[in-house]
N, C-alpha and C positions, 0 to 999 in steps of 0.2 A: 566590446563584445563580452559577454559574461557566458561563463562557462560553472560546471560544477565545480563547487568550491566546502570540499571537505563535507557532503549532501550526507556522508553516515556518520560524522560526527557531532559536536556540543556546539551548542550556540546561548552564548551569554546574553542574548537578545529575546526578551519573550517575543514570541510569534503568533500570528492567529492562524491557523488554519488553512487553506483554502480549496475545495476540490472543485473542479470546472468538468464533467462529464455529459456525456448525451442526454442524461435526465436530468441535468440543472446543475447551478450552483450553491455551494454551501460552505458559511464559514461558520468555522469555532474555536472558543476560546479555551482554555482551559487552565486554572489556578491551582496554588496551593492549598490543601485544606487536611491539616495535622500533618499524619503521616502517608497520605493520598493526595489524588486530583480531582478536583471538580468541573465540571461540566456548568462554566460561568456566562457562556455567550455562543448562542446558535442561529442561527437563521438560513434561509433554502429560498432562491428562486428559481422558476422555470424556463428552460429555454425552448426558444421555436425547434418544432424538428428542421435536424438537417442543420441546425448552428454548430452543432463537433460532428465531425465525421471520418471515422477511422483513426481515433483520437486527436484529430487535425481540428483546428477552430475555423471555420467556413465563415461565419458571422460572426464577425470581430465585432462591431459595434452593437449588436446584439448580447454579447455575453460580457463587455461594458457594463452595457447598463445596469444587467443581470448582476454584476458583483458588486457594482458601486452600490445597489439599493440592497443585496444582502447586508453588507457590510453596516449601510446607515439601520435598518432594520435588528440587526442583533445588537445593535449597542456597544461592541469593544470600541475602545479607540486606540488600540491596536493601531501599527503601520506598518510593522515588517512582520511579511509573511511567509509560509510554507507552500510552494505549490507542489507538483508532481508529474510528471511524465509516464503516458504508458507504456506497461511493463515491453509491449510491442517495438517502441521508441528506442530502448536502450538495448546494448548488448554487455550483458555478466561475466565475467569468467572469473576463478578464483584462481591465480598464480602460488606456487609456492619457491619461498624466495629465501637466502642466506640470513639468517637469524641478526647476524652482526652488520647489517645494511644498514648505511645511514639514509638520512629523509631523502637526501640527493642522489643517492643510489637508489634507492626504492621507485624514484621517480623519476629514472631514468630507465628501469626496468620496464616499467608501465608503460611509456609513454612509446617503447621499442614493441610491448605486443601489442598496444591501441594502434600503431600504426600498421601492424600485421595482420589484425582482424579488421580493421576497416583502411583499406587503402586507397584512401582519398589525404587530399591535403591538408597538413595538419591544423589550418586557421577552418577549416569545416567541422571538425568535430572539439566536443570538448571533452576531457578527460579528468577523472576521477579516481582515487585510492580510497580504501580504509583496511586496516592489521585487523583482521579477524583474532590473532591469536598465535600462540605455538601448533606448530602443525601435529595433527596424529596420524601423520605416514612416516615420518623423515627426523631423525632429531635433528638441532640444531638448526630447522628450517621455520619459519613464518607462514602461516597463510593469509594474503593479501588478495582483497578484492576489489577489481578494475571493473568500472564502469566507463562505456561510453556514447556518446551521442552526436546527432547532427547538430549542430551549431544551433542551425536554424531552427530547431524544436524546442531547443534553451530557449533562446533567444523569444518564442513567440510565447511562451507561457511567463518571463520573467518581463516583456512589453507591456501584456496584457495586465499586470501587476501594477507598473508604472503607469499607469495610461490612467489608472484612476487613485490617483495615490500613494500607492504602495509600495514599501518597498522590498524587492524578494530577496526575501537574506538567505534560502534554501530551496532549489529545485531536486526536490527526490522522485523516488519512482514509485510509482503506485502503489505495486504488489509489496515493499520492503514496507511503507507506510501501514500499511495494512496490518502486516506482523505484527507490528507495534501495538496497534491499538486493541490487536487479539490478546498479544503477548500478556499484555497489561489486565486486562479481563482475566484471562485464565487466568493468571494467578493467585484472583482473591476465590477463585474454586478449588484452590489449594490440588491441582493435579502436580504429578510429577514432573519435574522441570525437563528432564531427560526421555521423556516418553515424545514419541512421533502422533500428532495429531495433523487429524486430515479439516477440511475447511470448504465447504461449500456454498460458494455467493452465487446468490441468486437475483439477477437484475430483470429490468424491463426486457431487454431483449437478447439475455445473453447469461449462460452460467458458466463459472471458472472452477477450478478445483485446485488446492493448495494444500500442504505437506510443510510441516516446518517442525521442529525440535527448538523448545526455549521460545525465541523470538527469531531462530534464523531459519529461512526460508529455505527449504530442502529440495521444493520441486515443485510447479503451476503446470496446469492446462487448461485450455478454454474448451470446454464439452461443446459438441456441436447440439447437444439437446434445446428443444424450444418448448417455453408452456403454453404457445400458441396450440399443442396436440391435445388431445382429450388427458382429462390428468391423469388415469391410471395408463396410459401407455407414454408421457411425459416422465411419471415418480419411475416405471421399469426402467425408462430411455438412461433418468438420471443413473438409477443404482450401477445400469449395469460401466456407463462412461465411467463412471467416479471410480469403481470396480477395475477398469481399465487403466486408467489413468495410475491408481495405487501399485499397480504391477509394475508400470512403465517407472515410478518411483525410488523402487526398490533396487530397480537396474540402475539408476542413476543414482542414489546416495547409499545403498548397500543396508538400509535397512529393513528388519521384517517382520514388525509388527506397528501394529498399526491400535493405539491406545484409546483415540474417542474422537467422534469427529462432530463438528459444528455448523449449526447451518445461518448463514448469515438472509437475511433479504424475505421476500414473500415466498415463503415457501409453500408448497401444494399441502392440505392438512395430515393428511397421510405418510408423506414423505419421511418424516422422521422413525415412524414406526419399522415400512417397508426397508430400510436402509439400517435400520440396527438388526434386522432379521436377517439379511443377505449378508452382510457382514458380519455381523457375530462382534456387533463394539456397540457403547453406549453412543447415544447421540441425542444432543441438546440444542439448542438456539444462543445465538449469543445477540445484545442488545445493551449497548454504552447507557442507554439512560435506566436501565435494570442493573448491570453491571459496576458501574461508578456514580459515586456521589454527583448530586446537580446543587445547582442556585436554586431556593425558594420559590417557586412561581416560575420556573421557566418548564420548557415539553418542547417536546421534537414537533409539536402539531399533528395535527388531523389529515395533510393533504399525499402525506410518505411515509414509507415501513419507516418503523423506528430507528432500526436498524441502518438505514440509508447513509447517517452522520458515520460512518465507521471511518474510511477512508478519510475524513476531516479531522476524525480524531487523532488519528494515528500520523497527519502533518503535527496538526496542535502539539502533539508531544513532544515533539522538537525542539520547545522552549526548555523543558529538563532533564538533568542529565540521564541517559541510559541508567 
């Protein structure tokens, strides 16, 4: 049974990519190129509705195919991959722990709250660390983040891997992937590393909102907004969740201001405008093939926001170091 195995740190193994979601699958590759990374191998197929459902794979031989032919389609030949789990999947908590703890104290620490927050037995979930750092509440203390999950939620994304080649050398979570491949963007916009940005993805049927400082993840929620409404009471619905949401924020990581925020996915044309007025912050778009260097000749295609590959990206980076 394969469990998380070190999902927030370095892996000496380049990786491709992989995101498997309700609007399809997509892999990518991404290389060195000088002192950046390039955007070397993409590709996106469709899946039937109703093959993922509630981040669950319903249509296993259905999203098969779906990855075996991205895969031949983009060209890596790549084998060990990056997948991910939804943020829904996992449960987070960040422990703070004795500075002078060794790997086998730390992991025993872990493994006494993973059995605390999920009290099932211990061959059902799997379990995960990464040292965030020196803590800045406590000297002398670590802050350590535990992740964990049902077995069986590893197990079917790291299957589905196997089943057509692959090998999964990293199951992360969605939302931390994500950081990543923001993180990585904003920085050639030269913002302040230390400033809180806010983050709004926009999917087919679903928009989330995210909060992070650097590239570590501060705080998600998923808006109950739909663009299924007429757009200008959709663009209000959003401001005002997202607006919601930032307050609910603040309560939880203690910060209060709020520096620029990003709109990832198809957004309503309007939207950017109406949301830097309500809020009083700049707000931009972000987009990995506008953002980071590509191979000659390749594009995200004509059939998805451009934008879509973010989430693949932000596996793909997996292959270098933080």
């Amino acid at each position: 049974m394969l469990s998380f195995h070190r999902w927030w740190g370095r892996t000496t193994i380049p990786v491709v990519g992989v995101d498997i979601s309700t609007s399809g699958v997509r892999v990518m590759e991404l290389v060195s190129s000088g002192r950046h990374v390039q955007i070397a191998h993409y590709a996106h197929q469709n899946l039937p509705t109703g093959a993922i459902r509630d981040g669950s794979i319903v249509m296993r031989d259905a999203v098969c195919v779906a990855l075996r032919d991205a895969m031949r389609e983009s060209g890596s030949r790549l084998r060990h991959a990056a997948l991910a789990l939804p943020a829904s999947a996992v449960i987070k908590k960040t422990l703070r722990l004795p500075a002078q703890s060794s790997e086998d104290e730390l992991e025993m620490y872990v493994e006494a709250e993973a059995m605390a927050l999920l009290p099932v037995a211990r061959e059902e979930i799997g379990v995960d660390f990464a040292i965030m750092g020196a803590s800045a509440q406590q000297a002398d203390a670590i802050d350590v983040m535990l992740v964990a999950a049902r077995q069986e939620k590893i197990n079917e994304r790291a299957e589905l891997a196997l089943a057509v080649g692959l090998n999964p050398q990293i199951i992360d979570v969605e939302s931390q992937a994500l950081m990543s491949a923001i993180g990585l963007m904003v920085r050639s916009s030269e913002l302040p590393v230390d400033h809180v940005l806010g983050v709004i993805q926009i999917d087919a049927d679903q928009v989330h909102a995210y909060f992070m400082q650097g590239e570590a993840l501060l705080f998600e929620k998923r808006l109950s907004s739909t663009l299924a409404r007429k757009e200008t009471v959709a663009i209000e619905a959003i401001c005002q969740e997202f607006n919601r949401a930032f307050q609910l924020s603040q309560t939880s990581a203690g910060h209060t201001s709020l520096h620029h925020v990003y709109l990832l996915g198809p957004a309503p044309a309007d939207l950017k405008n109406v949301l830097a007025d309500r809020m009083s912050v700049g707000v931009s778009t972000l987009d990995p093939w506008q953002q980071l260097a590509v191979k000659p000749g390749l594009t995200s295609g004509d059939h998805e926001h451009s934008s879509a590959c973010t989430l693949a990206c932000g596996l793909a980076l997996r292959s270098f170091d933080p």
